[in-house]
C-alpha positions in Angstrom: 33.2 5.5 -10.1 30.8 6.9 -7.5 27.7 8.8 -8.6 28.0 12.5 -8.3 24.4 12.7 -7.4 21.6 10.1 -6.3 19.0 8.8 -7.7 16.4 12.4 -7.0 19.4 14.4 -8.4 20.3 15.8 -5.7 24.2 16.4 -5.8 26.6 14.5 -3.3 29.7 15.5 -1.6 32.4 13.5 -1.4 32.2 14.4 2.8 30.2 15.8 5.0 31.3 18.3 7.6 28.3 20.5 8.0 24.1 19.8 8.1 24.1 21.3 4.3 20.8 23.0 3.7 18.0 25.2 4.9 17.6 23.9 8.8 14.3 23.0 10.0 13.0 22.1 13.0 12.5 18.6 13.4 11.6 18.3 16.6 12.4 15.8 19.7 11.2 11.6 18.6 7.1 11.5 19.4 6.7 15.4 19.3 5.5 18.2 16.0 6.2 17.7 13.3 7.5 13.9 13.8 10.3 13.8 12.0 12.4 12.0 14.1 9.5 9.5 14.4 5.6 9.3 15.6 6.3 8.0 19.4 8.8 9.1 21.6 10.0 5.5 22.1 9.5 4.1 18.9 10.7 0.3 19.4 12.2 0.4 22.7 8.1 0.0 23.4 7.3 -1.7 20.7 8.5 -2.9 17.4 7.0 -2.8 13.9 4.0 -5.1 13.2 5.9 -8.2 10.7 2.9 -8.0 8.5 4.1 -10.2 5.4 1.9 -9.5 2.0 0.4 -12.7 0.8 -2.4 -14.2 -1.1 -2.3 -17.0 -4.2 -5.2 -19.1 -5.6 -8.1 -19.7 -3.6 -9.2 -18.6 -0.4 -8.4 -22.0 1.5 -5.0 -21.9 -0.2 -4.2 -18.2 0.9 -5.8 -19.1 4.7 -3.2 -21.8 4.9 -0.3 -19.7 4.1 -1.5 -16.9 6.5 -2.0 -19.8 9.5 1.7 -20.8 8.0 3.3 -16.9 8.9 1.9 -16.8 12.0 3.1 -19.9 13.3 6.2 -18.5 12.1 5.9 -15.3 13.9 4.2 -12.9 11.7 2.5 -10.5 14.0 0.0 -9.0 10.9 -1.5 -10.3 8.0 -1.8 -8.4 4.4 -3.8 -9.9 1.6 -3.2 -9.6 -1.7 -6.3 -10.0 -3.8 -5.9 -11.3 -8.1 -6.5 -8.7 -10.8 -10.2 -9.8 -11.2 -10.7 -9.3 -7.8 -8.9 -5.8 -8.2 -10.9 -4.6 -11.2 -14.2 -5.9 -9.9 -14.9 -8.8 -11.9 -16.3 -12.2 -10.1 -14.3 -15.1 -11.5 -16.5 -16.4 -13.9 -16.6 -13.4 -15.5 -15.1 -13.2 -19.4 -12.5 -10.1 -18.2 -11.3 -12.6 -15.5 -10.1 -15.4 -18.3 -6.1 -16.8 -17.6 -6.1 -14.3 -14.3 -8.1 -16.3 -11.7 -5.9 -16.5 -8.6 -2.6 -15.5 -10.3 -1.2 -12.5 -8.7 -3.4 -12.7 -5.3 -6.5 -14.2 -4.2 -9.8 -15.0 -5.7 -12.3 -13.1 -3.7 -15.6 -13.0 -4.9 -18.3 -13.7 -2.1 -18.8 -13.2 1.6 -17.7 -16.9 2.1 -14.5 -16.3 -0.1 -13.6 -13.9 2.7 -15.1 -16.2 5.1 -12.7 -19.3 4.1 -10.1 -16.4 3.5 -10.5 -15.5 7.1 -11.0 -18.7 8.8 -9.4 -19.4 12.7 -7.7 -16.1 12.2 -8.6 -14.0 15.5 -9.9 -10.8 13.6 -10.2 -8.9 16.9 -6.5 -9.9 18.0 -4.5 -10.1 14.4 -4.7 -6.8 12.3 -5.3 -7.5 8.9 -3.8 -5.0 5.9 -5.7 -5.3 2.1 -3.9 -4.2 -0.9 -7.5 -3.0 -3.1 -8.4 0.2 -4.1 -11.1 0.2 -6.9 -13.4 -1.9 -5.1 -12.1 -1.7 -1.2 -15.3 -0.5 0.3 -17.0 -4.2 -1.0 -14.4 -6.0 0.3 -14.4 -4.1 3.6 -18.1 -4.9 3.9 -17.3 -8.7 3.4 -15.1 -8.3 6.3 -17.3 -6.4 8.6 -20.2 -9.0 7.3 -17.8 -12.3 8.6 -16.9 -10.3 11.5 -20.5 -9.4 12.3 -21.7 -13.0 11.8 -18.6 -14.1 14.0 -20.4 -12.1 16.9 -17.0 -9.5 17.3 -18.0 -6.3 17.5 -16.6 -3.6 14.9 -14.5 -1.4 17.6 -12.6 -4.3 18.5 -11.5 -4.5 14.3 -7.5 -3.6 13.4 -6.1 -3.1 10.4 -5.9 -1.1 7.0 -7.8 -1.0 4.0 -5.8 0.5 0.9 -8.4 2.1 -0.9 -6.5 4.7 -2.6 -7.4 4.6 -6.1 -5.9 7.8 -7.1 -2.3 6.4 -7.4 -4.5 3.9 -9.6 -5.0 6.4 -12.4 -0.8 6.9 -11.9 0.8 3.9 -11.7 -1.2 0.4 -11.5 -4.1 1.0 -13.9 -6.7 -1.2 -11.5 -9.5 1.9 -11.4 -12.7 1.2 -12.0 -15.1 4.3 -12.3 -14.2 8.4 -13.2 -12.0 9.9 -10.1 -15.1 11.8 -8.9 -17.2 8.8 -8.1 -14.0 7.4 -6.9 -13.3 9.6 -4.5 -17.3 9.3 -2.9 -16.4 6.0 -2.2 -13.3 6.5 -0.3 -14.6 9.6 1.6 -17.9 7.0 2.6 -15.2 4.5 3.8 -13.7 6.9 5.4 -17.2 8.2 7.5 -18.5 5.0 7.9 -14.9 3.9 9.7 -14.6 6.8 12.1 -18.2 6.1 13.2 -18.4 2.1 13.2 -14.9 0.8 12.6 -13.0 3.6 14.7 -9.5 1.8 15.1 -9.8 0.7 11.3 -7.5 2.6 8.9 -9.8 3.6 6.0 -7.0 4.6 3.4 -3.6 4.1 2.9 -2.2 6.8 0.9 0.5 4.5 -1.3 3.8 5.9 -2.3 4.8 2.3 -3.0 3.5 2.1 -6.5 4.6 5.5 -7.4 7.8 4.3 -7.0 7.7 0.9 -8.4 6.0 2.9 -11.7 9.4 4.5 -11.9 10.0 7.9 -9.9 12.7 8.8 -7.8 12.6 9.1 -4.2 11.7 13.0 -4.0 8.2 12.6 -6.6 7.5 9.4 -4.4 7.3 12.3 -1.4 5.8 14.4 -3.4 2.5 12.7 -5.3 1.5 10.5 -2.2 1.5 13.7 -0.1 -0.1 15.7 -3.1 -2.6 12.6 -3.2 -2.9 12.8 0.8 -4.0 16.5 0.4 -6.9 15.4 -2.0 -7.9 12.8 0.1 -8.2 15.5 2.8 -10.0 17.7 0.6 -12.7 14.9 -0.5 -13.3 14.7 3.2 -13.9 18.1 3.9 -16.3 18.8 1.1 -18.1 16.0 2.3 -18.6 17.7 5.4 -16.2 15.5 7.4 -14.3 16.5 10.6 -10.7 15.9 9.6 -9.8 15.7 12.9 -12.1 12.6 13.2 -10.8 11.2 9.8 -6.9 12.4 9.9 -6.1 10.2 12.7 -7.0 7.0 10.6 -5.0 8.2 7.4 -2.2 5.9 7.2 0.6 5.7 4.6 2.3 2.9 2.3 5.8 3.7 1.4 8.6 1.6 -0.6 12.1 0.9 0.3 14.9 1.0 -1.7 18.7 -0.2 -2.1 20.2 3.9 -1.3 19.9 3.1 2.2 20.6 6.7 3.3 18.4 8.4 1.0 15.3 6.0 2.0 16.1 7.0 5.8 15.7 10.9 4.6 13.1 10.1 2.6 10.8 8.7 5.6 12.0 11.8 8.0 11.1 14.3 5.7 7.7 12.6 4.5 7.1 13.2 7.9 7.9 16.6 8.4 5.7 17.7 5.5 2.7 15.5 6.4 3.0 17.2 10.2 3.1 20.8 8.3 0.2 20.1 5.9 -2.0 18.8 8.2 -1.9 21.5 10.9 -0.5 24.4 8.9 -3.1 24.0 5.4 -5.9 21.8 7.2 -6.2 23.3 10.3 -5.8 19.6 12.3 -5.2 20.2 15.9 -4.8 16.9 17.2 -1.2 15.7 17.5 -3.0 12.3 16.2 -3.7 13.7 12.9 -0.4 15.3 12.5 1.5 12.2 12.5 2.3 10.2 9.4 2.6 6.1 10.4 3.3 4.2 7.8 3.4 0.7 6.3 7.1 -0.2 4.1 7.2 -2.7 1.4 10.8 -3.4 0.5 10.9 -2.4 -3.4 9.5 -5.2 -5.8 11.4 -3.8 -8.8 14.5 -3.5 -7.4 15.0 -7.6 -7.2 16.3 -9.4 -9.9 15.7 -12.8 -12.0 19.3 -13.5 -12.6 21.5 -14.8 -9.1 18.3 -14.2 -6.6 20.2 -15.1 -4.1 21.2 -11.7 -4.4 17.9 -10.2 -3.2 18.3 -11.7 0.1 20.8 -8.6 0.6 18.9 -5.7 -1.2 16.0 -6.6 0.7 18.4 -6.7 4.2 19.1 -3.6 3.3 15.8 -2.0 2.3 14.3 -3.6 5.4 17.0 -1.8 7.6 16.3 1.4 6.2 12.7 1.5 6.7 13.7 -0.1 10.7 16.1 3.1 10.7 13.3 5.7 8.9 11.2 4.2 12.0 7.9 2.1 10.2 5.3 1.2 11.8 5.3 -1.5 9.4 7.1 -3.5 7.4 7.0 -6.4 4.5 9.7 -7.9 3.5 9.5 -9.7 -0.7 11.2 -13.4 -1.1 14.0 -13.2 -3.0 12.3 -15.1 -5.6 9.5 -12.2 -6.2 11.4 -11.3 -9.6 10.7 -15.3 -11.0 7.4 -16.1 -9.5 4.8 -15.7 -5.9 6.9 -16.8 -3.1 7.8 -19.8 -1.7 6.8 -20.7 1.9 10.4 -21.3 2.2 11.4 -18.0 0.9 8.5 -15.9 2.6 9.9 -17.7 5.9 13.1 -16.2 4.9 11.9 -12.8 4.0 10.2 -13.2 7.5 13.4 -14.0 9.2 15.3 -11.1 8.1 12.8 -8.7 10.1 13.3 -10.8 12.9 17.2 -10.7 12.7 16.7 -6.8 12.4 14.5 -6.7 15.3 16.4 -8.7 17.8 20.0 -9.3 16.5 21.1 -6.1 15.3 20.6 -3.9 18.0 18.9 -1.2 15.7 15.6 -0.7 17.6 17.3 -0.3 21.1 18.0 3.6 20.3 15.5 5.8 18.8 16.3 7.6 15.5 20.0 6.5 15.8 21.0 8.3 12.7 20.1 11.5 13.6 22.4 13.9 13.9 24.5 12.4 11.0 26.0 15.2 8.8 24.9 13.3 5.5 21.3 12.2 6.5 20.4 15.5 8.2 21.8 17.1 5.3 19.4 14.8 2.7 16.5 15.3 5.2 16.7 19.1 4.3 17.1 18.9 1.0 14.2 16.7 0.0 12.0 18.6 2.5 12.7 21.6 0.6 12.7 19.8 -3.3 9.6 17.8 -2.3 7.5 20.9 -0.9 8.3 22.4 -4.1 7.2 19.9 -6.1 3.8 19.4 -4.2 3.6 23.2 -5.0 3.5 22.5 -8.8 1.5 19.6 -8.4 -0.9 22.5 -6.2 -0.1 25.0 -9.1 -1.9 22.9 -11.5 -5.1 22.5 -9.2 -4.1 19.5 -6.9 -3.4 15.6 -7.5 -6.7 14.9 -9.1 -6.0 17.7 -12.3 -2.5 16.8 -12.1 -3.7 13.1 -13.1 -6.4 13.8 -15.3 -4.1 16.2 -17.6 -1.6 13.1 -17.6 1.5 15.5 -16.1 2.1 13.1 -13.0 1.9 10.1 -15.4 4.6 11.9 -17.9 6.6 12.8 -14.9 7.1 9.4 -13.1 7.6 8.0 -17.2 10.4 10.3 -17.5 12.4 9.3 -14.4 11.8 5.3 -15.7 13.2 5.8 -18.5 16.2 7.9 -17.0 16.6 5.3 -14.1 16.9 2.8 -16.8 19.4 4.3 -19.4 21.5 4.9 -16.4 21.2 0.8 -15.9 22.3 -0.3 -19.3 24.9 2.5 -19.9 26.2 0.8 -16.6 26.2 4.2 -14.7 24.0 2.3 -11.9 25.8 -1.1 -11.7 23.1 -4.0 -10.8 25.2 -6.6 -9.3 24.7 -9.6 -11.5 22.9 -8.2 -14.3 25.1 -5.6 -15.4 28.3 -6.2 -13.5 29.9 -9.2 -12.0 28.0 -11.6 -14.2 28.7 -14.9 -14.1 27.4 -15.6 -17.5 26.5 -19.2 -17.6 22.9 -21.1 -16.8 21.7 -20.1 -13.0 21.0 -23.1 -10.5 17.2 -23.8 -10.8 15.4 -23.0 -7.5 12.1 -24.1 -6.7 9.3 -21.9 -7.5 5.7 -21.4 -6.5 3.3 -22.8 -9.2 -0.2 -22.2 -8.7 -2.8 -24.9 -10.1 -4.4 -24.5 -13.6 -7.7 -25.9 -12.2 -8.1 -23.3 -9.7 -10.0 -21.1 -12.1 -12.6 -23.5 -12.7 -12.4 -24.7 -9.2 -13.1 -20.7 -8.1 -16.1 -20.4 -10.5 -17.9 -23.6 -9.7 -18.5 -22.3 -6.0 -19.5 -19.2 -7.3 -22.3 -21.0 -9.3 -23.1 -23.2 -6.3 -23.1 -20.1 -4.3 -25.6 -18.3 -6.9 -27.9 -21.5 -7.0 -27.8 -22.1 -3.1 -28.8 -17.9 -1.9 -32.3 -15.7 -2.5 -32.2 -14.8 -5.4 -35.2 -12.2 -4.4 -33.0 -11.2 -1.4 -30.3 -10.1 -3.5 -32.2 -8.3 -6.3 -33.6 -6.4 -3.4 -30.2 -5.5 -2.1 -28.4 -4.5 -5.3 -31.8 -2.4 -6.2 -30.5 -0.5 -2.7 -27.1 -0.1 -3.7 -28.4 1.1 -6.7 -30.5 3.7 -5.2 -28.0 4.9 -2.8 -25.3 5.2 -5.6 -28.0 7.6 -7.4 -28.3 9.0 -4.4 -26.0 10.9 -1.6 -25.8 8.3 1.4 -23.7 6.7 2.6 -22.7 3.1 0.2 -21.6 1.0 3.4 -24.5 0.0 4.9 -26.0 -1.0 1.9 -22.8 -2.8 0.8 -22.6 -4.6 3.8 -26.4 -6.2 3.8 -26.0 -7.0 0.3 -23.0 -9.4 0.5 -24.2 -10.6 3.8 -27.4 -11.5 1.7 -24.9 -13.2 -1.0 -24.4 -11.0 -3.8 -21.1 -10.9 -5.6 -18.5 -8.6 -5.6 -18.9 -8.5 -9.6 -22.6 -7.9 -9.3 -22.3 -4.9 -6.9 -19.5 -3.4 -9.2 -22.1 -3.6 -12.2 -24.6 -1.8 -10.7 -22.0 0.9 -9.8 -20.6 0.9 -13.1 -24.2 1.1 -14.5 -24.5 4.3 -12.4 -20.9 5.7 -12.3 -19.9 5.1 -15.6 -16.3 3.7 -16.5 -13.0 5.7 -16.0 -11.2 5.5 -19.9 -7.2 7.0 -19.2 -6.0 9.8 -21.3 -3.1 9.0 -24.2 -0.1 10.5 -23.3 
């Protein structure tokens, strides 16, 4: 039977004759507040960047997938780094035991991310990193390869995450207390708009919100609520926001409800326009529009028939095409069994390209609008998100919100609703709940990395720690020290010390030695 409502709660009629709900104004495409999308051409100018998440094993491994997508058409890179990396451990370390490589790559030196990096043109190929915790290192080991490589930093592209407060939500890879956190994001965020100017220094992540568990509406809701604090850090630091604003980029998922994700993407929009000018007093247009990065949704694919996937993420990747991404990744079907394949990253690859120059899709800009149901959904999450970011306000902003462990208990309540409604077979999940075949699947190939790779990884790192100064980088970590106790500004100091060799683990120690360690609440 159809669902009377979706998956925010927000009820459904059968038909739609009227825009239900309070009318806003969204505007003409390119024009305040953007809801019908950030340029007044969208793709008929240009299309997305194809910017396929990737990153296994060693650096040389990971460099020869990325040369890989790009022969194949990819038209952005995005790294994913391994937990170690994540938590700011250098692979050697006892934390980093059994996790070396595994879920991204092993990046613990400025010639990691030199090999990482290698014959891709950083001033021609934007380049997208999924860390948070320790993002400001690993930027420095960029701008430090870049710097050797003779490119100057204005002619840089790309995105570092560094959003660590959706850490303390829903991924758990924080490092040090939220306050000390949010020092290091708001120096990224100086240090870009000065030196790195066409660099995104944050991208505010709805994606894991989402892949924790919420609905649709809460992943509005907290990423904007987290965009505000962001915002706030900046000012209290004495930052023009319209300087920083303009570089605040946004990750969002995409889901299966195809209509819902459109709405979704057109009201995140509106609200972002409306905070921005309306609380923050932005004046340029720039930092009134929300771009945005789409990841088709990682917990919507399934172990059983993934041959299946190939569709959901069709369809996920159309809606984020039709919500009008900048951006867009789309996951191998064989995400919910292992890393992909090249063969399956190809076809995840493809799919973008079908959309972009098969379909029709981008020839028209914003072709749903107007549609009775979407404009109606468009209204009604603008109105049920706003509200929500008013209780998230209510409580004293994202950072409170976090701390008290009510965001946390939130997004935990819509999990465990989302799945009840799945095994009471309310939300049918073709194949695992409904139209199961219910005999042994046909064994596909997977990606399996290479048990050696660990001690592979932390062999260089001891030939890298026998071959440097040892002298030049005590003196260096003795500066990032000092800064750290300090007020200034941690990049500069960041930068000269991994140029001089130190490890990404050895820069995290000192800051842990200085920050302290962030220890999460029980619920």
């Amino acid at each position: 039977m159809p669902r009377e409502e979706n998956g925010s709660g927000i009820p459904l009629k059968p038909v739609y004759d009227a825009v239900e709900g309070p009318a806003h104004e969204l505007g003409a495409p390119g024009e305040f507040p953007f809801a019908r999308g950030v340029r007044k051409d969208m793709y008929r100018g240009r299309l997305w960047t194809m910017r396929q998440y990737a990153g296994f094993g060693s650096a040389a491994e990971s460099n020869a997938r990325y040369r890989y997508l790009l022969a194949h058409g990819t038209t952005g890179l995005s790294v994913a780094f391994d937990l170690p990396t994540q938590l700011g451990y250098d692979s050697d370390a006892p934390q980093a035991r059994g996790e070396v490589g595994k879920v991204g790559v092993a990046i613990d030196s400025v010639a990691d991310m030199e090999t990482l990096l290698d014959a891709i043109p950083l001033d021609r190929v934007t380049i997208s990193m999924t860390i948070n915790a320790p993002a400001s290192i690993i930027l420095a080991m960029l701008l430090a390869v870049a710097r050797r490589r003779g490119i100057p930093f204005d002619k840089l592209g790309g995105t570092v995450q560094n959003d660590v407060l959706k850490e303390y939500v829903a991924r758990g890879t924080y490092i040090y207390p939220p306050k000390n956190s949010m020092r290091l994001v708001t120096d990224v965020m100086a240090y870009c708009a000065q030196h790195v100017p066409e660099w995104n220094a944050i991208s505010v992540s709805g994606y894991h919100i989402r892949e924790a568990g919420s609905t649709a509406l809460e992943e509005i809701a907290f990423t904007l609520a987290n965009g505000k604090a962001y915002l706030q850090a900046a000012r209290a630091s004495g930052l023009d926001l319209d300087k920083i604003a303009p570089r605040i980029s946004f990750f969002w998922n995409a889901h299966n409800d195809l209509f819902e994700e459109v709405a979704k993407f057109r009201a995140a929009r509106y609200l972002w326009a409306h905070i921005t000018r309306d609380e923050f007093g932005c004046k340029d247009t720039r930092s009134q529009m929300l771009r945005f990065h789409t990841q088709t949704g990682g917990s919507t694919l399934t172990a059983q028939e993934p041959d299946n996937n190939v569709v959901r993420v069709t369809l996920q990747a159309l809606a984020a095409v039709l919500g009008g991404t900048q951006s867009l990744h789309t996951n191998g079907k064989d995400e919910a069994l292992a890393l992909p394949t090249e063969e399956s990253a190809k076809v995840a690859l493809r799919t973008q390209q079908i959309i972009a120059y098969e379909s029709g899709v981008p020839n028209v800009v914003d072709p749903l609008a107007g549609s009775y149901y979407v404009e109606s959904l468009t209204n009604e999450l603008i109105e049920r998100a706003a509200a929500l970011i008013a209780e998230v306000d209510a409580l004293g902003g994202s950072i409170e919100a976090i701390e008290s462990g009510w965001m946390q208990a939130r997004i935990a309540d819509s999990a465990y609703r989302a799945q009840q409604a799945i095994e009471k077979g309310e939300q049918i999940v073709v194949g695992v709940n409904k139209f199961c075949e219910g005999a042994a699947q046909t064994a596909m190939p997977l990606q399996r990395l290479d048990p050696q790779i660990e001690r592979a990884q932390a062999q260089r790192l001891k030939a890298l720690r026998e071959k440097r100064d040892a002298a030049a980088v005590e003196k260096h970590l003795d500066a990032v020290r000092k800064t750290a106790q300090g007020t200034g500004n941690l990049m500069p100091a960041f930068i000269e010390a991994v140029d001089a060799g130190a490890t990404l683990g050895e820069i995290c120690n000192v800051l842990r030695d200085v920050f302290g360690v962030y220890r999460a609440r029980e619920l």
